[in-house]
N, C-alpha and C positions, 0 to 999 in steps of 0.2 A: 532402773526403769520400772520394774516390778514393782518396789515400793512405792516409789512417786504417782504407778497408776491405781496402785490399793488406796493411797491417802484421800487421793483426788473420790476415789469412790464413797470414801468412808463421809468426805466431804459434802458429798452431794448428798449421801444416804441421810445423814444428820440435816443438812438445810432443809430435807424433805419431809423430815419428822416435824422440826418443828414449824414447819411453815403452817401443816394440815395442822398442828395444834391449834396455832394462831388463828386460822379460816372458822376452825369448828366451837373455837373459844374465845371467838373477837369481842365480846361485852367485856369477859372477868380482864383481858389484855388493856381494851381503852380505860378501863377502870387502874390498872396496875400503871398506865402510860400519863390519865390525871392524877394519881395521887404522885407518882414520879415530876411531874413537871409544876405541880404546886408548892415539891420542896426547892429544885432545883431551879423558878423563874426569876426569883432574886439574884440569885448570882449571873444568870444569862440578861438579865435588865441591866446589870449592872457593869457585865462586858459590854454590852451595848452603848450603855452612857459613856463606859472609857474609852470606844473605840471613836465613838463623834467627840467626843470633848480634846482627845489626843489632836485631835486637828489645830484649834487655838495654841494648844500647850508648848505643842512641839514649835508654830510660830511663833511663840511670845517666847521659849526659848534659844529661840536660833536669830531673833533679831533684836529682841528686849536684852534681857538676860543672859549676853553673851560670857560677861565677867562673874569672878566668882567661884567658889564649888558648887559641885553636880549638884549635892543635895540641895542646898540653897534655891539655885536657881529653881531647879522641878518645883519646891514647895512655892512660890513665889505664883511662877508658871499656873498651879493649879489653882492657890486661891485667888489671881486674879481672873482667872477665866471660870470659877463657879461664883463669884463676884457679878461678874457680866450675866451669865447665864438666868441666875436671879432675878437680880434686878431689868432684865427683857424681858422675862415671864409675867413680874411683877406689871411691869410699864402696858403689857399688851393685856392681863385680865382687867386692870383698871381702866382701861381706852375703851375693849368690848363691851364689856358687860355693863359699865352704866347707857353708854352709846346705843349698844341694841336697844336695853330696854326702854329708854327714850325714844327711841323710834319705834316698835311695837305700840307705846301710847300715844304718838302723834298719828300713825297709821289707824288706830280705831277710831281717833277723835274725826279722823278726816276721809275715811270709808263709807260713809253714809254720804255724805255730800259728793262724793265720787259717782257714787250709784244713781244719785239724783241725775245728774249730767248724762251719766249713760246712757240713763231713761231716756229724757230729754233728746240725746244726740241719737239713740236709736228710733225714736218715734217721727224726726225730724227727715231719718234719711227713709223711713216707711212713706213718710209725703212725697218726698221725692219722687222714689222710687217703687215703684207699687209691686214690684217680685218680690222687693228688699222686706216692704213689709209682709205681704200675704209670708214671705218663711219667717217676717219673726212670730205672726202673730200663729202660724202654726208651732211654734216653739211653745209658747204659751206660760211665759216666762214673770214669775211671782216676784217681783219688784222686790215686795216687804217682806215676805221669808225670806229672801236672799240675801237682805241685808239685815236681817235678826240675826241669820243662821253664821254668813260671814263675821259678822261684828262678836258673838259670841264664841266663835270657833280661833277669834284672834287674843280675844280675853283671856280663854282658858289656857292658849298659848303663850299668853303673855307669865300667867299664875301658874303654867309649867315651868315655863323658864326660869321664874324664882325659886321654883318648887326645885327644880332638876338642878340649879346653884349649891342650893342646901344641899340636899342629899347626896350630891358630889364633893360637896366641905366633908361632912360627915364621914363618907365612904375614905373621902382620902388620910382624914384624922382617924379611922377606922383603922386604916393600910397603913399606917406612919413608923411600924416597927420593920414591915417589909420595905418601904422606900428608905428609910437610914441603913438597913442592910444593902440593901442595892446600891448608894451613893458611897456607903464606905467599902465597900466591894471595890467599885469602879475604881475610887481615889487611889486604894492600894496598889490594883492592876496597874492605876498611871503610873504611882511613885516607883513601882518594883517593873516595870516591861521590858527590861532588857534582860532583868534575870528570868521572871515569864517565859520570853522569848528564847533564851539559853536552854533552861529544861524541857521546851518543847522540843527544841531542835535532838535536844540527847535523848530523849523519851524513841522521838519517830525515828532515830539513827541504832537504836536499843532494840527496835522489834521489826522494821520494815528492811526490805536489799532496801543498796544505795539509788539505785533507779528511781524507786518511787519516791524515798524521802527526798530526791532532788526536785522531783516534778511538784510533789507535797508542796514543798517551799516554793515555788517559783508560782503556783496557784494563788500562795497566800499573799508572795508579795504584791503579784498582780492586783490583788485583789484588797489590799491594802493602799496601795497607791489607788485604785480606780474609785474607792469609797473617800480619799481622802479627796480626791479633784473635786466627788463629785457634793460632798460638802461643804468645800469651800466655793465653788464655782455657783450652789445654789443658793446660800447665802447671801454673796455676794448681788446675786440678780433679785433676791427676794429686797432686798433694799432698796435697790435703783429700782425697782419697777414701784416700789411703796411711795419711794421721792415723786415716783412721776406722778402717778394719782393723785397723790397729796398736793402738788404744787398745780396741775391743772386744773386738779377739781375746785381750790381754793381761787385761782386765775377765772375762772369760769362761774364764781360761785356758786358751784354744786350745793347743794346739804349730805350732808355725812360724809365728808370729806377723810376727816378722821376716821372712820367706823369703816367705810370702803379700801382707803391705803392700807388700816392693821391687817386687814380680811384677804385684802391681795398680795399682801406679804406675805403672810402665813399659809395660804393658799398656794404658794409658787412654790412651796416643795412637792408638792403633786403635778407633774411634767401634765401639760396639754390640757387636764382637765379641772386646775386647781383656779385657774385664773375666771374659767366661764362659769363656775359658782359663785364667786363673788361679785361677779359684772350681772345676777339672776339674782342676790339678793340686794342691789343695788339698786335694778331697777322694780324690784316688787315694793323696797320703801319709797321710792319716788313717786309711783304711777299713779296711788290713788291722792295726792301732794300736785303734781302737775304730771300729767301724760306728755306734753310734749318735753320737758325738761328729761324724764327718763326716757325721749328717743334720742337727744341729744347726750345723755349722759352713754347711751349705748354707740351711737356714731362716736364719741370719744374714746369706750372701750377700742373699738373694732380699730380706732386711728395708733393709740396705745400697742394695744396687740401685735398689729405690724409692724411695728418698731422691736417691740421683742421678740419678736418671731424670728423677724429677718438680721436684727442688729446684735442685739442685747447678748440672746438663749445661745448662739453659733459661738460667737466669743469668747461667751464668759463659762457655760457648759459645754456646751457641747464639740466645742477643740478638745476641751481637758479629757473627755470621755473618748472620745474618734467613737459616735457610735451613730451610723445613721438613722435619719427623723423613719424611716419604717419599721426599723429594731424598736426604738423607741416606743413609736405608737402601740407594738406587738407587746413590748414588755410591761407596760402601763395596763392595756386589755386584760393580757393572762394574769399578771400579779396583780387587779384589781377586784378579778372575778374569783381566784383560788384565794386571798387574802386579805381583801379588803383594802383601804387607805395605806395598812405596812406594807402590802403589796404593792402596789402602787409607788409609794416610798420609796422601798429597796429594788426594786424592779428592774428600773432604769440601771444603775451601776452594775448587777448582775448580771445583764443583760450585756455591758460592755464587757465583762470578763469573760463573760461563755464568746462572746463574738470575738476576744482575741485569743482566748485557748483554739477557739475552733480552725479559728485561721491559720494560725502555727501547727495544728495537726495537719490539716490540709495541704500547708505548703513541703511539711516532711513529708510527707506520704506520696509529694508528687517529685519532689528529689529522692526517693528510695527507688520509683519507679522512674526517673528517667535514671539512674546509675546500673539497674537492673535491663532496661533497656540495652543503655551501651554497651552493659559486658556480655548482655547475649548477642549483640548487633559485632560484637570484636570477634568471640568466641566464633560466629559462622561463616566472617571474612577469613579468618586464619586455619577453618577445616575446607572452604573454596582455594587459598592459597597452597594447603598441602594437598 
């Protein structure tokens, strides 16, 4: 006991040393923690690609490629699903990118005439309305700078936007020794994950008791299986919800039909708030085009929505996850604001795994305490009996 209570001292005495190092040396620390994670993002990109791509592989495995040997099959498995993976990426930069920029030039061509109408419709309802006008005319509102200021502020965005193309070709033909380390990382991870997975198990079985390398594993596979529902289950919706748009917006002749479906596909990996970005740049191309068309493109949205709200998202995600819409909303909030879009992204599934860890400690904690109960509730029937 003596030792066990020196070790535990000597343990705390040491975290305490270095923590106050860390407090009092936090610049040379973040500096030690960037250059560390600028050698080591390659290969954590690259777990990451294996961990989402594993999802296809393991399908095209288990229902393509049942025959066969292992090896075979796995290699099959991955080149046709970085096959697909391409050639989607491929399909969606060429759909965006001429699409936006097409529309950014039909939006300046057609902003000036927009503004005219406003004029027009605001001066109309000052006849009217004689409050309506006395506040606009206290606004005091410059017609022709607004629509200089506008018209040019959508140009340079337009001459951003090509500008931010480039410089993205570049940076990423920059990065291109880091992303083939990263893709052939991942591919390895896929082809070798069982033995991966084997000297993990012996590594955590090597230095931890059996206790915890149990719970170890049983976090991971949770949490394996809850990352695997929750990419497939979002995929799956980010296409049905892209058909829907696509097929009404084209039923209803919308314009940007095309450019709005790719927008809300690739937007429906961001849970709640992925979808009302694209229904905001949908109606901002529309508006100055026809205003009533984009209140009707938005009454579409909101008719849309409902159907995946209540039909689609329940179904296709969110059975797979068991996690309800207020974890949800919670874990999109916090992992949006500590992390940006990846927060956002990973939030939701992590969010379902703490909500079934938690649950399972909960409900052992409350059979520990009703067993604890009963044997004290036995224990002072049987000292009333003697």
């Amino acid at each position: 006991m003596e030792k066990s209570m020196m070790r535990r001292l000597w343990v705390l005495v040491a975290g305490g040393v270095v923590l106050y190092w860390a407090l009092t040396n936090h610049v040379v620390l973040f500096g030690w923690i960037g250059r560390l994670w600028s050698v080591v993002s390659p290969l954590v990109a690259g777990g990451a690609i294996a961990f989402i791509l594993n999802v296809p592989v393991r399908s095209l495995e288990r229902r393509i490629f049942r025959k066969g040997r292992k090896p075979f099959r796995r290699a099959m498995s991955i080149l046709i699903t970085l096959l697909c993976v391409m050639l989607g990426l491929a399909a969606v930069m060429l759909i965006v990118i001429p699409e936006l920029v097409g529309a950014l030039e039909n939006l300046v061509s057609a902003l000036p005439s927009f503004l005219d109408s406003l004029k027009l419709f605001g001066e109309s309802m000052g006849e009217r309305y004689p409050d309506v006008g006395f506040w606009l005319e206290e606004l005091d509102i410059s017609w022709t700078s607004m629509k200089s200021s506008l018209t040019g502020l959508l140009r340079d965005g337009s001459a951003r936007l090509v500008g931010t193309t480039v410089n993205f070709a570049s940076s990423l033909v920059g990065k291109l020794v880091q992303f083939l380390l990263a893709a052939v990382f991942s591919i390895y991870m896929l082809a070798r994950k069982e033995h991966l997975k084997s000297q993990a198990k012996r590594a955590l079985a090597a230095y931890l008791p059996d206790r915890h390398v149990e719970r170890i594993l049983h976090a991971a596979r949770l949490v394996n299986a809850t990352f695997s529902k929750f990419v497939s289950g979002t995929c799956t919706e980010a296409v049905i919800l892209g058909l829907m748009f696509l097929v009404s917006m084209l039923l209803f002749r919308f314009p940007y039909a095309l450019l709005v479906a790719a927008l809300v596909s690739v937007s429906a990996f961001i849970p709640i708030v992925g979808a009302f970005i694209a229904a905001v740049v949908g109606m901002l191309l529309m508006l100055p085009v026809d205003p009533m068309q984009a209140l009707w493109f938005l009454a579409l949205f909101l008719v849309l929505q409902q159907i995946e709200g209540n039909l689609i998202y329940p179904r296709v995600v969110g059975e797979s996850i068991g996690l309800p819409a207020l974890w949800v909303l919670a874990a999109v909030m916090i992992g949006g604001s500590l992390f940006g879009v990846t927060g956002m992204l990973a939030g939701v599934p992590l969010a379902a795994v703490v909500h079934v860890l938690l649950g399972e400690s909960i409900e052992a904690r409350l059979r520990s305490k009703r067993r604890l109960e009963g044997f004290s509730g036995e224990e002072s029937q049987e000292q009333s009996d003697g």
